[in-house]
LUMPALUM-504105 format. One record per residue (C-alpha): x, y, z. Coordinates in steps of 0.2 Angstrom, whole numbers, plus 5000, padded with zeros to 4 digits. Last residue first. Layout:
LUMPALUM-504105
XYZ
...
//
This chain:
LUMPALUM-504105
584146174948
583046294940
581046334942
580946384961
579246484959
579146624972
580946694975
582146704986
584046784988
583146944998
581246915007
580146994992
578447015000
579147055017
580547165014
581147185029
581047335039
581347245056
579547275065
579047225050
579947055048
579347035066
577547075062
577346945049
578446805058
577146825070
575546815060
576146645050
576446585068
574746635073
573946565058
574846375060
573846335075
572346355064
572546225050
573646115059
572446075071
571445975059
572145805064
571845845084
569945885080
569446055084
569646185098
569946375094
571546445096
572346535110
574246645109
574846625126
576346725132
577546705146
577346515148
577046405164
575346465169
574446495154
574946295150
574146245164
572546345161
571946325144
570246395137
570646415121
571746275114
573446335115
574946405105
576546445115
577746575118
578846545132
580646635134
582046515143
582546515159
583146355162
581746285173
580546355159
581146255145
581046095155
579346165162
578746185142
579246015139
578445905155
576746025149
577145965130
576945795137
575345815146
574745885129
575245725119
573845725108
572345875108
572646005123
573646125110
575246185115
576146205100
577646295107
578946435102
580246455108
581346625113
583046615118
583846755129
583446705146
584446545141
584046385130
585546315118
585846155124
584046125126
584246095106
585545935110
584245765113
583145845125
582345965112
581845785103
580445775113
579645945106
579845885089
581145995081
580946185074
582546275071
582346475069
583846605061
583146795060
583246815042
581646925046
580646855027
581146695025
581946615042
580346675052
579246575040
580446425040
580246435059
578446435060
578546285043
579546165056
578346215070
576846155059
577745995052
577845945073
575945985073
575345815068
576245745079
577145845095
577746035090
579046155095
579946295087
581546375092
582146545090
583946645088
584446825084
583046895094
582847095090
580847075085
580446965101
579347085112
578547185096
578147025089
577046965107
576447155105
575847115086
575246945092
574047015104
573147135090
573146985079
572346875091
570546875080
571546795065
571046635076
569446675075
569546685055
570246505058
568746445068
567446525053
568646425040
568846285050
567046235052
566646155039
567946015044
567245995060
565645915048
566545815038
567545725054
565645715060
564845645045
566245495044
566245465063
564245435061
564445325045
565745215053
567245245047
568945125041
567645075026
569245045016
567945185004
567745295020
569645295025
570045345006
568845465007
569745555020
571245535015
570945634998
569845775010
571445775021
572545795006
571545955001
571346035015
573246015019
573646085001
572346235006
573346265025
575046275016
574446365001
573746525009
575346555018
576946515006
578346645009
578546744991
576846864993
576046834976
574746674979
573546684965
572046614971
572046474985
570746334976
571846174978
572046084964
571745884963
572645774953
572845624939
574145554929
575245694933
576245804920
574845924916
574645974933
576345974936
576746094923
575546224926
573746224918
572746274932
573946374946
573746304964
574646114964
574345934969
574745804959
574245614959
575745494951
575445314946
577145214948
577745134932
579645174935
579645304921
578245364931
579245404948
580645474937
579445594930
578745674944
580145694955
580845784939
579345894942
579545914960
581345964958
580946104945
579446174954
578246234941
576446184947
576446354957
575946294974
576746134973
576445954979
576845794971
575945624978
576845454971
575745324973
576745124974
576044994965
577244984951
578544984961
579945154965
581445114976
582245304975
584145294965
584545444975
584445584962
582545634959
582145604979
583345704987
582645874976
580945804979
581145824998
580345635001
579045595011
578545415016
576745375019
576045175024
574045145022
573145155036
571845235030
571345375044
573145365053
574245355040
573445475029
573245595041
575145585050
575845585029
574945745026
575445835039
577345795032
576745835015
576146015022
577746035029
578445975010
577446095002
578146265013
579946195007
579846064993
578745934989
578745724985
577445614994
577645414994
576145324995
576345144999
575844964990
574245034984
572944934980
571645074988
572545214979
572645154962
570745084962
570245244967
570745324950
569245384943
568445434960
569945514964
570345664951
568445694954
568645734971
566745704978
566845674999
565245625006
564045605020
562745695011
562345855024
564245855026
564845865006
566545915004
566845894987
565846054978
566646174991
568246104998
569546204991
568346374991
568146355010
569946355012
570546505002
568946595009
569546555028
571446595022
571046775014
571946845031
573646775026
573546825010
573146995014
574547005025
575546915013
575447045000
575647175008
575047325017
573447275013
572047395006
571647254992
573747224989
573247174969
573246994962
571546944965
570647094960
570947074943
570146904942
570846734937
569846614930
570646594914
569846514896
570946384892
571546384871
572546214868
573546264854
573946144842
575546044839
576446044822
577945924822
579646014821
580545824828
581345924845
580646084843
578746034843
577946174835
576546284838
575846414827
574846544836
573446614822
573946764811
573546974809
575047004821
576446864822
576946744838
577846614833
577846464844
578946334854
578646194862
579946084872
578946064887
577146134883
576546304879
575046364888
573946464880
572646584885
571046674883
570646794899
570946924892
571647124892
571447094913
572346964914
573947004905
575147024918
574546894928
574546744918
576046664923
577746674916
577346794901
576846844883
575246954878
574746954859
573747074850
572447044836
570947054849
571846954863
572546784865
573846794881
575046664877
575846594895
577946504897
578246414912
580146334914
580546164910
580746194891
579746334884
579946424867
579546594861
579546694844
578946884842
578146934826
577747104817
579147194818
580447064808
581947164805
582047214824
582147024827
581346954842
581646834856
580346784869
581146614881
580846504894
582246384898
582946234905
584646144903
585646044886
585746184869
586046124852
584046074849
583746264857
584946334843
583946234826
582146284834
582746474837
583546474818
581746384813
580846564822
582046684815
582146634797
583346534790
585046594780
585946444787
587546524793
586546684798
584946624806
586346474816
587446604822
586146744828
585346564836
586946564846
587146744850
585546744856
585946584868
587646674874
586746824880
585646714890
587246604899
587846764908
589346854912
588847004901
589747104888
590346954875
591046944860
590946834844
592346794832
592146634826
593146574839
592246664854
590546594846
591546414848
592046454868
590246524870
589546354865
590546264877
590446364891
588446384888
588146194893
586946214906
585946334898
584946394916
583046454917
582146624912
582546724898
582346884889
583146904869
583547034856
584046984839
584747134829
586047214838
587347134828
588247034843
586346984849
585647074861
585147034879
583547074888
584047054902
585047114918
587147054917
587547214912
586647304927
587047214939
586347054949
587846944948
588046814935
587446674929
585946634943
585046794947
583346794953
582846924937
581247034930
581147044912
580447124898
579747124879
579347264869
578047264853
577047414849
578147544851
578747724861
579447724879
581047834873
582447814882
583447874899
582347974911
580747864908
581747714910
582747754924
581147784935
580447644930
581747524929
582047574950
580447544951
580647354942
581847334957
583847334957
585047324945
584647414929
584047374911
583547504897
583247454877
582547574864
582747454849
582447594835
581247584818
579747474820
579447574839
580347424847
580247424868
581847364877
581547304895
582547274908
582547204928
583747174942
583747084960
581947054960
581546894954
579746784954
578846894966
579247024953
577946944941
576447084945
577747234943
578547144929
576647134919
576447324924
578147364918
577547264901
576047334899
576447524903
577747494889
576847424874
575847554868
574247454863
573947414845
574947214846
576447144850
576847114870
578147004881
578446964899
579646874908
579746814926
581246744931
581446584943
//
């Protein structure tokens, strides 16, 4: 949930680092640190607050001097976010210094036996104890840093990304990765350290990613060497040269990060189906199927697994997959599913989504479902995550780097993806004739150009937020396929204007919700004249008969809908299966504004963070 990053190499290491935490802070943001070694003094300087706030206090407070420096941007879990408990941590000596992302679940025990032998403690959190441990084990066992890391992490039970150095070492840096991401950023006898690849992409593009239970020493003038820390075998790096440009992870004239993200959906989209969606052919090419389609034609069921923004595109999933193959869906929130005992078979497909690759409950998902011999697909953003590497087989969505913290981009990119999966599914159970097939691929080309229209109604949504920014309760409303969408418009408005939203099936209002509808409540509709539009009418008047506040998504060109609600946001028309793809962008739009027009931090929603990577 932290982001860390690290640097040893020529280059001052201090406007790396800050740079690095500036590009990671979507990961944390209650508290960051730093220390920065000049080869004789630790200069260390943490703070509760933002990365700026770090900025301004380091500058005032130590000197920024030195070639090797490690840092640390936090989502506080031991501890609250002050300034004690903010990383890097040292060691009771002052010679090991330590950042960390993830939970030591069994710190208590371990500090209790440092406290024995005489150990103290500043903070409240489970990092400082891990340094003090493997400060214990170098000096009991006169070892050197990196197998006194390998000895403390074998002691330790939870998850972890780590960088730790020792001020008598100033040529070396040692990290491990256990359940949290962990990136080696190979440069020109330099070394960059952190959570993702952002902070070091524009000094290379070479990179390594550490597996679970990895770790390596980092040393200027010599080669990564990875070890496994459980049985010290050597592993070799795996070098991946990154796709990633600069340009991608900066605001591009946007006021943030999710406006921008928000508004680079119709590229986002066509990227994820360019090279597999081929309409002129009359085919769908997903490599990561092809090989496998024997798995998903046999199957028994699929079961999809996802959390928050991926498990509302999971749930579209399952109304597309069950209605062009046939082929029964359950969806599971992965944090359910990996402690209930699941039924799992052998012929049974396990789908996992996640943006970031990294989510701790999906990848526990993951590995339950294949310890019970089902055959698991993954769908994920970042190349080289976890998931990706964890899965039998997948398909990655083509969103670029999402940095805003409320998932825009890779809600309507994980629904392109698992509609172009179903859809050749359905052509291979030859459930298509050839001329439906072409068509359905065809309408699907068109939804970047129709959701650019639909970023059109901006203007009008602005005014529509303007009207609704003080509410202190909504509602959502959708039939079929777009009931997920109104469960993701009120999870939108939840994260970033803390303004509390329900979304339900429109039926289901009947059955308590209406309870709560006056001339005070607003709700929301999906009101498109695909499905059960006759039924979201008879809705919309039992909302209306009671007083309450109308704003509903149509198809363009809507009449009866125009007349019963006090605001009309219009899409463009399309298939009733790909509606989610544009009735979600005015919703995305309107939780937007409202979280402006409320001064909310809109990139960094408070309590959240991007990657969910501990328990």
């Amino acid at each position: 949930m932290c982001g860390i990053v690290g640097y040893i190499g020529h280059r001052d290491a201090y406007p790396v680092i800050i740079k690095g935490l500036e590009r990671l802070e979507y990961r944390g943001y209650d508290s960051a640190g730093i220390a920065l070694y000049d080869g004789n003094t630790v200069n260390l300087c943490k703070t509760k607050g933002k990365v700026e706030d770090l900025k301004k206090k380091s500058k005032l407070e130590i000197s920024l001097n030195g070639n090797l420096g490690i840092g640390h941007t936090r989502w506080a879990t031991h501890g609250v976010p002050n300034d004690i408990n903010s990383h890097p941590h040292y060691s009771n000596s002052g010679d090991l210094v330590i950042i960390h992302n993830g939970i030591i679940e069994n710190y208590e025990s371990i500090k209790k036996e440092l406290i024995k032998r005489g150990y103290t403690f500043e903070s409240d959190t489970d990092t400082e104890v891990l340094v003090n441990l493997i400060e214990e084990v170098k000096s009991k066992e006169n070892v050197m840093l990196g197998q006194a890391v390998q000895i403390a992490l074998n002691e330790v039970v939870g998850a972890y990304a780590i960088a730790v150095f020792d001020k008598n070492k100033p040529d070396e840096i040692v990290v491990a990765k256990l359940g949290s991401p962990l990136a080696i950023g190979i440069g020109e006898n330099e070394f960059f350290i952190a959570s993702d690849a952002s902070p070091f992409i524009e000094f290379t593009n070479n990179a390594v990613y550490l597996e679970d239970e990895e770790m390596a020493i980092v040393r200027l003038g010599k080669e990564i060497k990875l070890r496994k820390i459980k049985n010290d075998a050597v592993a070799y790096p795996n070098i991946l040269e990154l796709q990633m440009n600069i340009e991608e992870i900066e605001k591009g004239g946007f006021d943030h990060f999710m406006l921008k993200e928000i508004y680079e959906q119709p590229r986002a989209i066509l990227d994820t189906y360019r090279g597999r969606l081929l309409a002129e052919q009359g085919i769908v090419k997903m490599a990561g199927i092809d090989q496998h389609l024997d798995k998903f034609l046999n199957a028994n069921r699929i079961i999809i697994v996802a959390c928050g923004t991926s498990w509302h595109a999971g749930l579209v999933a399952e109304y597309i997959f069950e209605n062009l193959t046939r082929i029964p869906v359950e969806v599971e929130y992965a944090s359910e599913f990996r402690y209930r005992n699941p039924v799992i078979n052998k012929d049974d497909v396990v789908i996992a989504i996640s943006q970031s690759g990294e989510t701790a409950d999906t990848l526990a998902a993951i590995k339950l479902a294949k310890e019970n011999g089902a055959f698991v697909f993954g769908v994920c953003n970042v190349v080289g995550s976890s998931i990706a590497r964890e899965t039998h087989a997948g398909a990655y969505t083509h969103a670029g780097p999402e940095i805003g913290v409320a998932s825009t981009k890779a809600f309507t990119t994980q629904i392109t993806v698992l509609t172009l999966l179903a859809l050749n599914l359905a052509k291979e159970k030859e459930l298509f004739t050839d001329v439906q097939f072409r068509e359905y691929l065809t309408e699907l080309e068109t939804i970047p150009a129709k959701v650019e229209k639909a970023l059109e109604s901006n203007s009008l949504i602005e005014i529509i937020s303007d009207v609704y920014k003080d509410s202190t309760n909504c509602l959502y409303l959708g039939r079929g396929y777009n009931f997920p969408v109104a469960l993701e418009g009120a999870l939108k408005l939840k994260e970033i204007s803390y303004i509390h939203a329900e979304g339900y099936p429109a039926a289901e209002m009947k059955h308590g919700p209406i309870a709560l509808i006056d001339e005070q409540m607003p709700v929301f509709v999906i009101a498109t004249n695909k499905g059960h539009y006759e039924k979201v009418v008879s809705n919309i008047q039992e909302i209306k008969s009671r007083k309450g506040k109308i704003i509903a998504i149509v198809t363009e060109g809507d009449e009866q809908v125009k007349e019963l609600a006090d605001h009309c946001i219009e899409i463009p028309e399309t298939f009733e299966s790909l509606t989610p793809l544009l009735t979600t962008i005015p919703l995305q739009l309107l939780s937007y504004h409202i979280a402006v027009m409320r001064n909310c931090n809109v990139d960094q929603p408070r309590n959240l963070a991007k990657s969910v990577t501990v328990e």
